[in-house]
N, C-alpha and C positions, 0 to 999 in steps of 0.2 A: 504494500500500500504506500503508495507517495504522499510525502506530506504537504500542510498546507498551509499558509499563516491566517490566521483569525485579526485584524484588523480594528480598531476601534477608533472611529476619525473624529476630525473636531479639533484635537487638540495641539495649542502653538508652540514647535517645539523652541530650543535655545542651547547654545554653545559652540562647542569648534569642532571638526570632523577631517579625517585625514584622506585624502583619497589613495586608493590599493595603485599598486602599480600597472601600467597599463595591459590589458589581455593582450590586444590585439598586437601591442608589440612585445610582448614572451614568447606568443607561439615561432613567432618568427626568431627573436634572440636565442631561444633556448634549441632551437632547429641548426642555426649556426655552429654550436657546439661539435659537431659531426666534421664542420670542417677540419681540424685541427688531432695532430694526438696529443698537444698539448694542454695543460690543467688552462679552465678557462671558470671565473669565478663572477656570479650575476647578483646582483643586489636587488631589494624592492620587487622580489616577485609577489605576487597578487597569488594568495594562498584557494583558489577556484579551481570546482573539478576540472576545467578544461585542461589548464594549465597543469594539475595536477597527474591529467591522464599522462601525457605526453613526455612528465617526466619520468615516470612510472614505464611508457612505451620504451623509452630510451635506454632505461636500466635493465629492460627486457633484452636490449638487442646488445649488450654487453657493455654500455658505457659505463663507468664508475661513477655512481651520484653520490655526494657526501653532504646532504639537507644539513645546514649548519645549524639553521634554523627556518621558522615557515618563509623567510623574504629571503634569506641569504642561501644560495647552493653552491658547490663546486663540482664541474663536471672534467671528467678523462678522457676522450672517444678514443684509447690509445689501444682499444683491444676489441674491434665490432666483430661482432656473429653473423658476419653474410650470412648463414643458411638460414637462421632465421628471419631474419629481413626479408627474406623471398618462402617463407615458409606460411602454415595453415592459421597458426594462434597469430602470428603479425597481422595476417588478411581480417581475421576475426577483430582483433583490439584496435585498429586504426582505422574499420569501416565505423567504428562509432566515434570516432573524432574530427573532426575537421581540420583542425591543425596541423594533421596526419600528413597532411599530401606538400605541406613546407619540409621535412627530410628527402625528398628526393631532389630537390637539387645540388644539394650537400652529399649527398651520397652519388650520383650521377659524377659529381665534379670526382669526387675522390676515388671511387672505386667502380666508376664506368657502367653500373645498372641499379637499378632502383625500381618498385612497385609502386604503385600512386591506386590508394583506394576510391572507388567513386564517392563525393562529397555527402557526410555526415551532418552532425549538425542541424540549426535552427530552420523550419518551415515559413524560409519567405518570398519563395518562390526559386525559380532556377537560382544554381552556381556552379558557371558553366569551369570547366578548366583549360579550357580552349588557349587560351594566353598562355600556359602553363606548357603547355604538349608542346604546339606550335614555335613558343620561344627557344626548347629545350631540340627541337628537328632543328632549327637554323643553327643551333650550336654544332650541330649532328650529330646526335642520339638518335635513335628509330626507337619506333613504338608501335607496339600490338595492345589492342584492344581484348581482354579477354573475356567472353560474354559470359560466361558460364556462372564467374563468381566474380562480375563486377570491376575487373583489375584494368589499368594500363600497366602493362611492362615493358620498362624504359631502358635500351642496351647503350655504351656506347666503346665498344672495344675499340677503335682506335683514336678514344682521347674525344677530348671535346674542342672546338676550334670556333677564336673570335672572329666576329660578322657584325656587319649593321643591321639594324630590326628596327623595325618601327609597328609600336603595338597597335593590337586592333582596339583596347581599350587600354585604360589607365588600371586596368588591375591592382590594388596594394599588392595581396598575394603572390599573384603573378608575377612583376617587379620582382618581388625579394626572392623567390625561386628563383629567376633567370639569370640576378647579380650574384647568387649564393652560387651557383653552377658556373659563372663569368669568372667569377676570381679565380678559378684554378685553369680557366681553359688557355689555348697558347694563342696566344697575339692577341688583339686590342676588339672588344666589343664596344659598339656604339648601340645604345638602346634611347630611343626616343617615342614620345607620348608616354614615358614611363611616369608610376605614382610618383608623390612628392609629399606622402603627408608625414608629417613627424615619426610614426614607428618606423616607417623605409630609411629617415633621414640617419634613424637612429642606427638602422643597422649597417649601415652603411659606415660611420661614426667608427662603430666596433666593426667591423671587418680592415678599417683601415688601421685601425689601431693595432692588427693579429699581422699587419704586411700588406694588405690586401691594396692596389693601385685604381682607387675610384676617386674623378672629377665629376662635379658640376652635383656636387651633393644639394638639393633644397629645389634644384631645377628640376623641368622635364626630359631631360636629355644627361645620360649619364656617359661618360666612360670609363673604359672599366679594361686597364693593361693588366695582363693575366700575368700571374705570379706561379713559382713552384709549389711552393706548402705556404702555410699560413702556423702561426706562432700562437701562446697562449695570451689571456687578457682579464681586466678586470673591467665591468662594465655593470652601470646600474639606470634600469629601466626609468621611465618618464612618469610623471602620475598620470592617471586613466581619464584622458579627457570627456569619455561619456559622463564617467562616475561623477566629473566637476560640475559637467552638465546637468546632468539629474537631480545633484543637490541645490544647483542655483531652480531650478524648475519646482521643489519640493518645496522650498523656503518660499518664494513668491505664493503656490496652491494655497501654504497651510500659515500664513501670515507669518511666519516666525521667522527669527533674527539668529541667522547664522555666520560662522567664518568658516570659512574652505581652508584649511591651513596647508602651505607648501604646496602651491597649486600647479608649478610649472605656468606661473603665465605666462611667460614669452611664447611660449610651442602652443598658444589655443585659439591661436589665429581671430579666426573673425567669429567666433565663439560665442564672446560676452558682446559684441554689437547685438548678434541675434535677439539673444535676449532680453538686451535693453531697447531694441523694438518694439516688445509686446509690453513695455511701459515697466519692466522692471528694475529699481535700482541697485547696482553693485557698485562698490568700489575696489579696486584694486591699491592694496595698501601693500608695497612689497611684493613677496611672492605670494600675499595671499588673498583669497576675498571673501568681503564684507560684505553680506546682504541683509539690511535692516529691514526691522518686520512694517506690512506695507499691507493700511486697508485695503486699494483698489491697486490697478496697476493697469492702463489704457493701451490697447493696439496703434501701434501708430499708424498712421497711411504714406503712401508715395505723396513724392513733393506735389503733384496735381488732384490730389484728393484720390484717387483712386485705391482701393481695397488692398489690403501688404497682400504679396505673395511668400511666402518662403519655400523655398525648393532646393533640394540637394545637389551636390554637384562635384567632383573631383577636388580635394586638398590645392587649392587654399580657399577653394568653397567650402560650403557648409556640411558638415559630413550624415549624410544619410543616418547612421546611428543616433543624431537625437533628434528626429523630426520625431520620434515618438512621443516623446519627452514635448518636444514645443507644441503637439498639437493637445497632447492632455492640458498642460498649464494654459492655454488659450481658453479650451472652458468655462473658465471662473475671469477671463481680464473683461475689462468694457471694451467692444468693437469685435469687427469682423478678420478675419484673415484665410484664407486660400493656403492650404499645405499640398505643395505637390511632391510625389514619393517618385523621380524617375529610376530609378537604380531598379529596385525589387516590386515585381507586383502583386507581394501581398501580403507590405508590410502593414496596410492601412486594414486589413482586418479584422484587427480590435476595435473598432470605434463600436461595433454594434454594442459592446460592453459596457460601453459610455453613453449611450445612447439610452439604456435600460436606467443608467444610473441617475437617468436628466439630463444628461449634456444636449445639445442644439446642432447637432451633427450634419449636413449632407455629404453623403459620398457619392461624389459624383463619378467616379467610374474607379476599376482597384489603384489607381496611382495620383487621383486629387481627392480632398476633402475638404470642404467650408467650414468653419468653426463660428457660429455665430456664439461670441463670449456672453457669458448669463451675467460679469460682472456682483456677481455674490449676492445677484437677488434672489436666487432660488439653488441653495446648496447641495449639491450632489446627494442622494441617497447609498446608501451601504447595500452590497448585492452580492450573489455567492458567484464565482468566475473563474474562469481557470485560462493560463498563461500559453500563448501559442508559442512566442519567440521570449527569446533574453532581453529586448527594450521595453517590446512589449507589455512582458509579466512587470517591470519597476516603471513603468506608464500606469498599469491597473493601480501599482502600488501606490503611486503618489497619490491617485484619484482617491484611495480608498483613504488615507489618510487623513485627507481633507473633507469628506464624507460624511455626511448624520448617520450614525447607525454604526452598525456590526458588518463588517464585509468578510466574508472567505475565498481567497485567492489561491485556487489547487495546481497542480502542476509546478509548484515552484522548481523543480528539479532545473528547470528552463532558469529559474534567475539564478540560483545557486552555480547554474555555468558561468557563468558572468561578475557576479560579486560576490565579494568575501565577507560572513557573518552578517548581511545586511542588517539583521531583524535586531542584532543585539547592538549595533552601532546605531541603530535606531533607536532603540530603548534608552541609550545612553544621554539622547537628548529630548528626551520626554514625549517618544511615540510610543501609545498603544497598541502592541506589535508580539503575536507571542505564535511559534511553531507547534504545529498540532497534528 
């Protein structure tokens, strides 16, 4: 039986909260690790099943993991189990991860074959790997598709060789597979339309730092001179800009005055404008932020009067992970705003849940939504719900917090991918918040 949290809203929390370090850039640093047989040591992990499996996958396939503690590890890859990497229980444990399919370009780079499971993980419509294959043939690997049980199997016996590429999308993933398999191939890869959002920047950061010869880090066009081996490193991840996200969206819902503490604001790009959009105020005091508790909080409009839009878009746009987050906190502002979701079509699927709860919803097809804001005339009701994706399930969360009533939110397993001890870092600042 999966559990669920029991909810009690209404109430305005207060104090400081630290954000976990970032997911989406673990899966990729701690993937890195495979390059090297040297000790390489990661700070600030985000103690989450995902991130948890993957460490767990890796000590399967012989790396030496030494949890120093739950943020600090040090990894060896100075002794891999090819057969298992290409064996039954690897197929089985890394079709349920997503992260799973970042060790084949590290392992393609080093030791010339790799399996890549078909893509685990959240229900939000495709995730294609298409960037992933395609980058990894122009290197020249070859690839079979294996139907039976799901696999691509990636060879590349004589070596991998740099080429210019130009992607068909900005893939994060994609990118850091390609650059993780770039560093070790011979002569010079040129990769453009590549990602550019801070976890890419990051690793890239730390692959330079292990030897690795990569320009135009922070750009869309990378270069990337291939090196023999790569050296060991110490390197300590970014905090999780969802998670900053989430908490700036949470505090505005449930009227309460919060501090974000150590927030990495330099890397949150156009982040906190979003937000100060939908009439919220923040200060950036240092690295950290201040959001004072705030009756109302008004949508703004474009300079001509017309309706806001907000809409996702490739780093150093706005990053699809918190439209979820901006279209719950819209609920409760005064005014109207237009959420369009282009990346996934069906992340907007939750709203029917908010809709039940009171919210003023149209979904106008699975990638826009209208948010007509109630502005706190008519408070969310508490309702029994259960989590499709990880933004998602801490979307219901916030709503529920902010809520009259009793709400139960099932399937958490989906947020507990994503955040660390949420329910108790909640309770620490005075949410009604208990797992059951």
């Amino acid at each position: 039986m999966s559990s669920a949290f029991e909810v009690r809203g209404g109430n305005r929390l207060k104090g400081e909260i630290i954000p976990q370090g970032a997911k989406n850039e673990a899966l990729q640093i701690i993937s890195a690790v495979m390059l090297t047989s040297e000790k390489v040591t990661i700070h600030n992990i985000p103690d989450i099943v995902d991130v948890n499996l993957l460490i767990e996958l890796l000590g399967d396939a012989g790396v030496k993991v030494n949890r120093i503690s739950r943020d600090k590890c040090e990894f060896q890859a100075d002794d891999i189990d090819l057969a298992y990497l290409q064996g039954a229980d690897f197929k089985k444990k890394s079709g349920r991860l997503r992260g799973s399919v970042m060790i084949a370009g590290p392992l393609l780079a080093r030791f010339g074959k790799a399996l890549i499971p078909k893509p685990g993980g959240d229900k939000i419509g495709r995730r294609r790997l298409d960037t992933h294959i395609i980058g990894f043939e122009k290197l020249g690997a070859r690839f079979n598709y294996e139907s039976d049980d799901n696999y691509f199997r990636l060879e590349a016996p004589g070596g991998l060789k740099g080429t210019y590429m130009l992607l068909d999308e900005p893939s994060v993933t994609g990118t850091a597979n390609i650059v993780m398999a770039a560093v070790l191939a011979q002569g010079t890869t040129t990769i453009y339309n590549a990602a550019c959002e801070p976890y890419l920047q990051q690793l890239c950061k730390m692959l330079n730092s292990m030897g690795a010869r990569i320009s135009g880090v922070g750009s869309n066009l990378l270069t990337i001179e291939g090196v023999t081996s790569l050296g060991g490193c110490q390197h300590t991840m970014l905090p999780d800009m969802i998670e900053i996200g989430s908490f700036i969206g949470l505090a505005a819902m449930t009227q309460s005055e919060l501090t974000i503490k150590n927030a990495g604001v330099e890397s949150l790009g156009i982040i906190p404008e979003k937000f100060r959009s939908l009439g919220i105020q923040l200060e950036i005091k240092g690295n950290d932020i201040y959001i004072p508790s705030q009756e109302t909080y008004e949508i703004q409009t474009f300079l001509d009067g017309s309706i806001l839009t907000i809409a996702d878009h490739p780093w150093p746009g706005f990053t699809p992970d918190l439209l979820s987050i901006v279209l719950v906190v819209a609920t409760q502002a005064k005014g109207s705003v237009m959420i369009h979701q282009k990346m996934f079509e069906s992340r907007l699927f939750f709203v029917d849940k908010l809709i039940d709860m009171g919210a003023q919803i149209v979904l106008c097809d699975p990638h826009r939504a209208v948010v007509i804001g109630l502005g706190r005339q008519h408070p969310l009701r508490g309702i029994t719900m259960s989590s499709p994706d990880i933004r998602a399930g801490v979307s219901l969360l916030i709503a529920a917090l902010s809520a009259e009533g009793k709400s139960t939110i099932q399937n958490i397993d989906q947020i507990d991918r994503g955040y660390q001890y949420i329910d108790e870092r909640l309770r620490n600042l005075g949410a009604d918040i208990k797992r059951v």
